[in-house]
DSSP file (Angstrom, degrees, kcal/mol; ACC not computed):
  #  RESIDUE AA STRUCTURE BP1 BP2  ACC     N-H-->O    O-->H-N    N-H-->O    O-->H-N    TCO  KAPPA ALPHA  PHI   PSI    X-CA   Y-CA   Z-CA
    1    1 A X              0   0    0      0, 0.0     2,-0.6     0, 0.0     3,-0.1   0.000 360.0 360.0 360.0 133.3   43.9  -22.8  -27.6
    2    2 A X    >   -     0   0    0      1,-0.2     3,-1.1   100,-0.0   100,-0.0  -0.793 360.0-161.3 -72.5 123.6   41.5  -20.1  -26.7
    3    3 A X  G >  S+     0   0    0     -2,-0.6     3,-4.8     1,-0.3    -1,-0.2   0.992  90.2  67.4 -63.7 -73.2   38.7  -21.1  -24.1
    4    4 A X  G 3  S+     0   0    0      1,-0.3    -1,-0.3    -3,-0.1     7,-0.0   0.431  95.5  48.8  -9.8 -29.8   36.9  -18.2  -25.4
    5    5 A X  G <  S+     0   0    0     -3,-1.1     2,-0.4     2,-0.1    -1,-0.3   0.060  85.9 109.6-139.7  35.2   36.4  -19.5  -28.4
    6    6 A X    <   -     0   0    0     -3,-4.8    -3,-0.0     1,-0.1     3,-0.0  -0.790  64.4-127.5 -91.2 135.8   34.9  -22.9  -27.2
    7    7 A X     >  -     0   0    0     -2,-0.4     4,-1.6     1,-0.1    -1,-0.1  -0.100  33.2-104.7 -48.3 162.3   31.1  -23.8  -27.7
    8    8 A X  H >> S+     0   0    0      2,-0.2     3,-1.0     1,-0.1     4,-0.8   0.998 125.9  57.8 -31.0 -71.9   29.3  -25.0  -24.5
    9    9 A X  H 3> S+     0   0    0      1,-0.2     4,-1.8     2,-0.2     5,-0.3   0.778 114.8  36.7 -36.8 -40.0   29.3  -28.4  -25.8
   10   10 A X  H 3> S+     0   0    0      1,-0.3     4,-2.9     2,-0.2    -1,-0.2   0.965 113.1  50.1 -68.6 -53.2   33.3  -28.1  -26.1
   11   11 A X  H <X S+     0   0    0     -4,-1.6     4,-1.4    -3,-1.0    -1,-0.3   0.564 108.4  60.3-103.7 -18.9   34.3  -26.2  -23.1
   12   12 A X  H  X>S+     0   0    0     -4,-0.8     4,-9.9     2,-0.1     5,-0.7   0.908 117.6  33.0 -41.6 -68.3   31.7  -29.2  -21.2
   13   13 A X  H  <5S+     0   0    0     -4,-1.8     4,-0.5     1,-0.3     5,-0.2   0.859 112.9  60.1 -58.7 -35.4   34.3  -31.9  -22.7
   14   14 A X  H >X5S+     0   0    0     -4,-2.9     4,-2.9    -5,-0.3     3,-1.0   0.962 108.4  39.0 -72.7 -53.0   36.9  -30.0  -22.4
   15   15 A X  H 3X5S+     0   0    0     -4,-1.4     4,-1.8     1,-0.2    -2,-0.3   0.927 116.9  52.1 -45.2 -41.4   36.6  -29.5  -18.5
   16   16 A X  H 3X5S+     0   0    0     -4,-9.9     4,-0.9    -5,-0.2    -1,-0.2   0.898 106.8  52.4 -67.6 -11.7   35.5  -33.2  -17.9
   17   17 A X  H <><S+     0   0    0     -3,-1.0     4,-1.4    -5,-0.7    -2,-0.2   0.890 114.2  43.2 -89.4 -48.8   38.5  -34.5  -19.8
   18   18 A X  H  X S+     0   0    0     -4,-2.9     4,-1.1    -5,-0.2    -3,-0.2   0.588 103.9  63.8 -94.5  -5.1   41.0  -32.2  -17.5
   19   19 A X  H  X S+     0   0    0     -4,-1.8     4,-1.1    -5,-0.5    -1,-0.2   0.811 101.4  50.0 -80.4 -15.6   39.4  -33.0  -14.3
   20   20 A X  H >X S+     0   0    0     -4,-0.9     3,-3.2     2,-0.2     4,-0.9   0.939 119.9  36.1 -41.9 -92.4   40.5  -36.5  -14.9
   21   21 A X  H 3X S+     0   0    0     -4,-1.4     4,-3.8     1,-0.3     3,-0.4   0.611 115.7  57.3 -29.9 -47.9   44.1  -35.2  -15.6
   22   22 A X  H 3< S+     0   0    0     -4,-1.1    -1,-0.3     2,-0.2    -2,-0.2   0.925 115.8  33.5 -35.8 -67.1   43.6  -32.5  -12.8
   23   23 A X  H XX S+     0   0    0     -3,-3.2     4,-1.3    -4,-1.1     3,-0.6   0.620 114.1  60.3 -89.5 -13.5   42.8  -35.2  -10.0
   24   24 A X  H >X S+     0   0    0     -4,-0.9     4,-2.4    -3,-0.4     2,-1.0   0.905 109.6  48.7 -80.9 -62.0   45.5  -38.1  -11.7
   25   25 A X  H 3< S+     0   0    0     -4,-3.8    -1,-0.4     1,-0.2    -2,-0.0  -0.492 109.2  47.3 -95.2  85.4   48.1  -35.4  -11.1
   26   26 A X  H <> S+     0   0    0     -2,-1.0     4,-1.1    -3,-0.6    -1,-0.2  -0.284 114.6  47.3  -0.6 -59.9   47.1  -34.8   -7.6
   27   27 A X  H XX S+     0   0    0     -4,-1.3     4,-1.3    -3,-0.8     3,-0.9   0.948 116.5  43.7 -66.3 -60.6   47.1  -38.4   -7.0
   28   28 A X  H 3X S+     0   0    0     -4,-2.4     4,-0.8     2,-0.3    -1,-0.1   0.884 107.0  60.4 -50.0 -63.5   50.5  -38.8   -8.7
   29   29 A X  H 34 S+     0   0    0     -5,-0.3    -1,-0.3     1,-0.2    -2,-0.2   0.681 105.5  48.1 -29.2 -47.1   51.6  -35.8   -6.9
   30   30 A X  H XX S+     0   0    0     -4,-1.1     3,-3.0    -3,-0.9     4,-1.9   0.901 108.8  57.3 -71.9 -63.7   50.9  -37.8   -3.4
   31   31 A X  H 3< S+     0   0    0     -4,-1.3     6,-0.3     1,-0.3     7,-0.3   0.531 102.7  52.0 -20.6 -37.0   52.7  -40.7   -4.7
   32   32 A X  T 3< S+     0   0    0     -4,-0.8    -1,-0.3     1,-0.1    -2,-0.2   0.622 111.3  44.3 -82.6 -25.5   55.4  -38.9   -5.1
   33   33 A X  T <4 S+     0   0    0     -3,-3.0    -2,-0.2    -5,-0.1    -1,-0.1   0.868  90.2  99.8 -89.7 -38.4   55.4  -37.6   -1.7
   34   34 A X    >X  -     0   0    0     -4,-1.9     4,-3.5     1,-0.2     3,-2.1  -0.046  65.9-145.4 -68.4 135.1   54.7  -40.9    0.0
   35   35 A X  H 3> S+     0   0    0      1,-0.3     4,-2.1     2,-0.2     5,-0.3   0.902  96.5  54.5 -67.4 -38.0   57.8  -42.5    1.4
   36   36 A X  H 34 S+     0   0    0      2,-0.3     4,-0.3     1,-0.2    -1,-0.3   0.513 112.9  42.9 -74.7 -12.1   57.0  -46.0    0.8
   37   37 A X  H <>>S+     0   0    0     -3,-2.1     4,-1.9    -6,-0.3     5,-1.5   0.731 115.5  52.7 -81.9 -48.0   56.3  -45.3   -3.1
   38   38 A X  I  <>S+     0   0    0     -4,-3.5     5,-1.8    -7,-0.3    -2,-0.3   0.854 117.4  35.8 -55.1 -49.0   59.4  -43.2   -3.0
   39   39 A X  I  <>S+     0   0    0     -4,-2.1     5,-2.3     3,-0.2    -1,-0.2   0.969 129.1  31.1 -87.5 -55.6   61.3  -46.1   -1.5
   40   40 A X  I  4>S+     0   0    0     -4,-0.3     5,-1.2    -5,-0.3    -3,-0.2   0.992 134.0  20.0 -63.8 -66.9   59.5  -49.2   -3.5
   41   41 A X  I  <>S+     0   0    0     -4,-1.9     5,-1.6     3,-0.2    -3,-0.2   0.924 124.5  45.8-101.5 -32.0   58.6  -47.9   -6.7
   42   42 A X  I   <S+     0   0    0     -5,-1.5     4,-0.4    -4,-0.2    -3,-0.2   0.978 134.9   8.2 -61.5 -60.2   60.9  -44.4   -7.4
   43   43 A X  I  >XS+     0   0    0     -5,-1.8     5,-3.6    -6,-0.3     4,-0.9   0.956 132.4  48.2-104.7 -43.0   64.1  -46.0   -6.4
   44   44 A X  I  4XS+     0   0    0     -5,-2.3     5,-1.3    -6,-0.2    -3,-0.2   0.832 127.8  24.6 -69.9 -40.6   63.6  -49.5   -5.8
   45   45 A X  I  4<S+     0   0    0     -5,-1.2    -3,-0.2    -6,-0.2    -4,-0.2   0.869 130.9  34.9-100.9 -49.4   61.7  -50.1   -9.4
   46   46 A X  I  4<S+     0   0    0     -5,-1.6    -3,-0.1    -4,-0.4    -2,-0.1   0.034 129.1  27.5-116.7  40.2   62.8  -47.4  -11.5
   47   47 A X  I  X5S+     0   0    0     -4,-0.9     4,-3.8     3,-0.0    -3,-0.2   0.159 124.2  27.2-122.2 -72.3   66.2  -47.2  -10.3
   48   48 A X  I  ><S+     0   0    0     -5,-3.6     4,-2.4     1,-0.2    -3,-0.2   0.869 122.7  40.2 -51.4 -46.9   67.5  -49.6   -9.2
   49   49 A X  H  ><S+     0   0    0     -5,-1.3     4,-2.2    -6,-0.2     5,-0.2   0.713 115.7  56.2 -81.1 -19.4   65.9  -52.8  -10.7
   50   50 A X  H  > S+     0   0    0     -6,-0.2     4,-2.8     2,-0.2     5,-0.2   0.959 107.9  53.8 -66.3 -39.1   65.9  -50.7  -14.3
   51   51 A X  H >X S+     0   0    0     -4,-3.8     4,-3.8     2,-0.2     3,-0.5   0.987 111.0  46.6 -54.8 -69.4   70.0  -50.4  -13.5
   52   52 A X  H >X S+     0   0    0     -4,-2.4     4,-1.8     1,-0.2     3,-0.7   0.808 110.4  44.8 -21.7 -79.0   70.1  -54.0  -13.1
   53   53 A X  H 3X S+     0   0    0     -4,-2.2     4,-0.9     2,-0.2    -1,-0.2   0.758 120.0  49.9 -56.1 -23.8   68.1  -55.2  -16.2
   54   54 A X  H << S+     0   0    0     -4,-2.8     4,-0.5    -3,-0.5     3,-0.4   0.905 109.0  41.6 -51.8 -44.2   70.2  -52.7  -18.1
   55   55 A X  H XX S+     0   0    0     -4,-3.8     3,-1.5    -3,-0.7     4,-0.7   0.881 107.5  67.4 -86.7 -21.4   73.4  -53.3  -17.1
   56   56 A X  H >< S+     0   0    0     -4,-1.8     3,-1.3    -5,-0.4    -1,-0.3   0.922  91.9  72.4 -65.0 -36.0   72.1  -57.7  -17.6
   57   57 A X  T 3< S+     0   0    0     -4,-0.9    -1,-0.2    -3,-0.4    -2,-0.1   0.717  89.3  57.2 -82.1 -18.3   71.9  -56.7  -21.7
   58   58 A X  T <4 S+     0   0    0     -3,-1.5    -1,-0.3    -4,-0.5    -2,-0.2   0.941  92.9  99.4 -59.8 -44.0   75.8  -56.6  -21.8
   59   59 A X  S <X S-     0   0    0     -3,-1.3     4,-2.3    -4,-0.7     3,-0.5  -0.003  70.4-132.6 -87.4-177.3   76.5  -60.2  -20.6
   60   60 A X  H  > S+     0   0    0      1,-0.3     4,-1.4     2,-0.2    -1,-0.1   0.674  97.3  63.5 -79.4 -36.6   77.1  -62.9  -22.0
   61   61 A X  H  > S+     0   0    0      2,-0.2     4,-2.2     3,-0.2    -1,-0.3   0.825 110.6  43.0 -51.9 -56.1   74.8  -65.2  -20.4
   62   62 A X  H  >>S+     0   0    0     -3,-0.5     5,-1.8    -6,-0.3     4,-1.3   0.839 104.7  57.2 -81.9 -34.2   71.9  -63.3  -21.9
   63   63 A X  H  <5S+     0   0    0     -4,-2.3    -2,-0.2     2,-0.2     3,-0.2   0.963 115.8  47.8 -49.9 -43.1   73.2  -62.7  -25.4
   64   64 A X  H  <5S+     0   0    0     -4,-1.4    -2,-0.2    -5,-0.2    -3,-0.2   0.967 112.8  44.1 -54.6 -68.1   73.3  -66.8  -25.0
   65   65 A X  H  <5S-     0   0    0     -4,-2.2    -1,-0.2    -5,-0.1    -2,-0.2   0.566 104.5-125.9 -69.6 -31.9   70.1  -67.2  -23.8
   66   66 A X  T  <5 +     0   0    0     -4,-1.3     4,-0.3    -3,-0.2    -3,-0.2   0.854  67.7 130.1  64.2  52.2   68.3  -65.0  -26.0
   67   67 A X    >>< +     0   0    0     -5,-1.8     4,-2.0     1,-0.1     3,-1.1   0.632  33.5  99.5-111.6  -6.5   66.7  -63.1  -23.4
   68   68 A X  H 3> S+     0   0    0     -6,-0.7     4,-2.6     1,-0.2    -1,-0.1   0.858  79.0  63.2 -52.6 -37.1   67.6  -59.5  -24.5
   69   69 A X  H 3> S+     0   0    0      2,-0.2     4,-1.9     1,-0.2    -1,-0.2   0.934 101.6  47.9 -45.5 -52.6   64.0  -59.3  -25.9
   70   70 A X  H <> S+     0   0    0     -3,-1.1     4,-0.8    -4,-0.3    -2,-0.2   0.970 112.8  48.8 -70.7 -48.1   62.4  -59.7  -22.6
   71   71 A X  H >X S+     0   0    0     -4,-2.0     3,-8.3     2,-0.2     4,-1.2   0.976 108.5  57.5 -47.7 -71.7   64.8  -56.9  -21.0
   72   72 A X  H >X S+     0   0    0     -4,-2.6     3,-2.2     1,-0.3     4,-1.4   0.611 107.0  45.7 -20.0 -87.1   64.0  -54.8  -23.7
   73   73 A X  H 3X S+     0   0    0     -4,-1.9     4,-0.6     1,-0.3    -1,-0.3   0.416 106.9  52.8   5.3 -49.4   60.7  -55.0  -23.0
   74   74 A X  H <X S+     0   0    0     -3,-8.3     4,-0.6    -4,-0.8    -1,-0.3   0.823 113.6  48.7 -92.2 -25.5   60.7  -54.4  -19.0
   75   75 A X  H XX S+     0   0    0     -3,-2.2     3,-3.6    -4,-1.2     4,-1.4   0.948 107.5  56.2 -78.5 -68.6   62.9  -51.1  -19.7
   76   76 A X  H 3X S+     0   0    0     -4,-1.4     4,-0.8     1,-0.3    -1,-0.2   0.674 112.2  41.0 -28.2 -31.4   60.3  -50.0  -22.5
   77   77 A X  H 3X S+     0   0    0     -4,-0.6     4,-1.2    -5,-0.2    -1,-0.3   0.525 116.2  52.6 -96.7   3.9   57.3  -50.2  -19.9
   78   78 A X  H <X S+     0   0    0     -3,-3.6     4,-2.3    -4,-0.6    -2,-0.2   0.832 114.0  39.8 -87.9 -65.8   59.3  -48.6  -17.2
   79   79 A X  H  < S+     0   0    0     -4,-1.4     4,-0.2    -5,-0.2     5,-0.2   0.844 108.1  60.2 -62.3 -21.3   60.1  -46.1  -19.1
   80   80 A X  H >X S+     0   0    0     -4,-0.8     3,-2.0    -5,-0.4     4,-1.8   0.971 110.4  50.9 -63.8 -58.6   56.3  -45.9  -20.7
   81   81 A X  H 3X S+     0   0    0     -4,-1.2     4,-3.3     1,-0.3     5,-0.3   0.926 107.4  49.7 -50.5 -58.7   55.2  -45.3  -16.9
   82   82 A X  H 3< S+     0   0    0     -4,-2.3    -1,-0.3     1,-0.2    -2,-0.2   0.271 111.2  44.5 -78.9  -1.8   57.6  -42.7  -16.3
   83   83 A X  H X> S+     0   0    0     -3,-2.0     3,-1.5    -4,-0.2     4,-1.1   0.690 115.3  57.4-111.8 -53.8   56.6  -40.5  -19.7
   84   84 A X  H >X S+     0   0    0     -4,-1.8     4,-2.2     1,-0.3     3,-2.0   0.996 103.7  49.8 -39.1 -76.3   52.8  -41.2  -18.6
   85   85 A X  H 3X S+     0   0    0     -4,-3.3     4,-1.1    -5,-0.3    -1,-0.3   0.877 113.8  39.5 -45.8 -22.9   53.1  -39.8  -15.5
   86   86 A X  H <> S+     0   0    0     -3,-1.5     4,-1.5    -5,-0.3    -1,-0.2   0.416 115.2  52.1-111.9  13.4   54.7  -36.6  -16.5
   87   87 A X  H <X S+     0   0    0     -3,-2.0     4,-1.4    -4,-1.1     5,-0.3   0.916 110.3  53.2 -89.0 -28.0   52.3  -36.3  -19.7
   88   88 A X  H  X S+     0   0    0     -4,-2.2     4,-3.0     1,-0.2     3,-0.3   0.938 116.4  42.9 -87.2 -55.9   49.4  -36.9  -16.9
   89   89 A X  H  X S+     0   0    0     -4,-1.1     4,-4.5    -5,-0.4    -1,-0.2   0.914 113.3  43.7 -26.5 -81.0   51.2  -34.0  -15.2
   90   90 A X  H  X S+     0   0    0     -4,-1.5     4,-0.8     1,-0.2    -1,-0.3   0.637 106.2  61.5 -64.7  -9.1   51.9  -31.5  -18.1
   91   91 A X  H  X S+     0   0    0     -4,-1.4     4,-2.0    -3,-0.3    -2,-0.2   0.875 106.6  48.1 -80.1 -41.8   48.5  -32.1  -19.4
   92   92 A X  H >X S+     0   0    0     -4,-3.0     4,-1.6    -5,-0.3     3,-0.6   0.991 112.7  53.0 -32.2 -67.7   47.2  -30.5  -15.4
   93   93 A X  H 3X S+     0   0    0     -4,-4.5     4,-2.4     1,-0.3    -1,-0.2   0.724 107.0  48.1 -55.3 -26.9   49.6  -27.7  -16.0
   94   94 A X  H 3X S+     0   0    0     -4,-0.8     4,-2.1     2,-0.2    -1,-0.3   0.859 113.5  42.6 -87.1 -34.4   48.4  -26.7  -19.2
   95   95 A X  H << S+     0   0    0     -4,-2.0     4,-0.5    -3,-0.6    -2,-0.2   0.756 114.9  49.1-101.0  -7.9   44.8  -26.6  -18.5
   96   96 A X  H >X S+     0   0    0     -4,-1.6     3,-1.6     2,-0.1     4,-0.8   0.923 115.1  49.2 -76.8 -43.6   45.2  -24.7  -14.9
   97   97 A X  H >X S+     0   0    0     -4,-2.4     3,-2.6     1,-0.3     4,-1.2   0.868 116.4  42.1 -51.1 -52.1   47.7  -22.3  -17.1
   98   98 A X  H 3< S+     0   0    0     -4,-2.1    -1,-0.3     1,-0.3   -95,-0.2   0.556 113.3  54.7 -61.7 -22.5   44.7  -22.0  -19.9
   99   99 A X  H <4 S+     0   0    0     -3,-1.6    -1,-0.3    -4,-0.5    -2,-0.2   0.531 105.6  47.4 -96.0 -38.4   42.5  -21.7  -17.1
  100  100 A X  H << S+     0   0    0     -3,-2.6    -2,-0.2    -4,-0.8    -1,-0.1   0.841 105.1  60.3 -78.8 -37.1   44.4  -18.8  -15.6
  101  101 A X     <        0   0    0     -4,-1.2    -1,-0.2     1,-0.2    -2,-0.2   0.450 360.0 360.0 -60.0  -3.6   44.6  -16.9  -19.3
  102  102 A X              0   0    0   -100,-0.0    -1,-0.2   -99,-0.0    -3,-0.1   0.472 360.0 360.0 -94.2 360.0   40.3  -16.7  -19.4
């Protein structure tokens, strides 16, 4: 996309729209740094406890149970955080890159 060849109106919308994204990955960024996410929610939540409910879809107990659904489920929003955050990311990068090109 050319900037250049946005209207006011557009190039308004467009900038309010990537100063969300802009300030989310900032925020994200900080998260990332902070030891106490890094330890709780990077390794403790989407390492560790994702290993766990992974490796529970082999046994036997839950094939029994019918619980495979629910696992499903908790890896599919784990992994939905983890694609959000780095679209929240790449969406920054792209509009400081576009940003750079003007």
């Amino acid at each position: 996309m050319n900037l250049n060849d946005l209207t006011p109106d557009e190039m308004k919308i467009y900038e309010e729209e990537n100063t969300y994204f802009t300030e989310m990955a900032a925020a994200i960024e900080r998260l990332e740094n902070n030891a106490d996410f890094k330890k709780v929610i990077m390794e403790g939540y989407l390492k560790e406890y994702v290993l766990s409910q992974h490796s529970l879809l082999a046994t036997p107990m839950v094939k029994r149970n019918g619980t495979r659904p629910e696992i499903m489920e908790t890896l599919v929003a784990t992994s939905n955080l983890i694609s959000w955050m780095g679209m929240v990311k790449q969406f920054a990068s792209s509009y400081a890159d576009a940003v750079e090109e003007v």
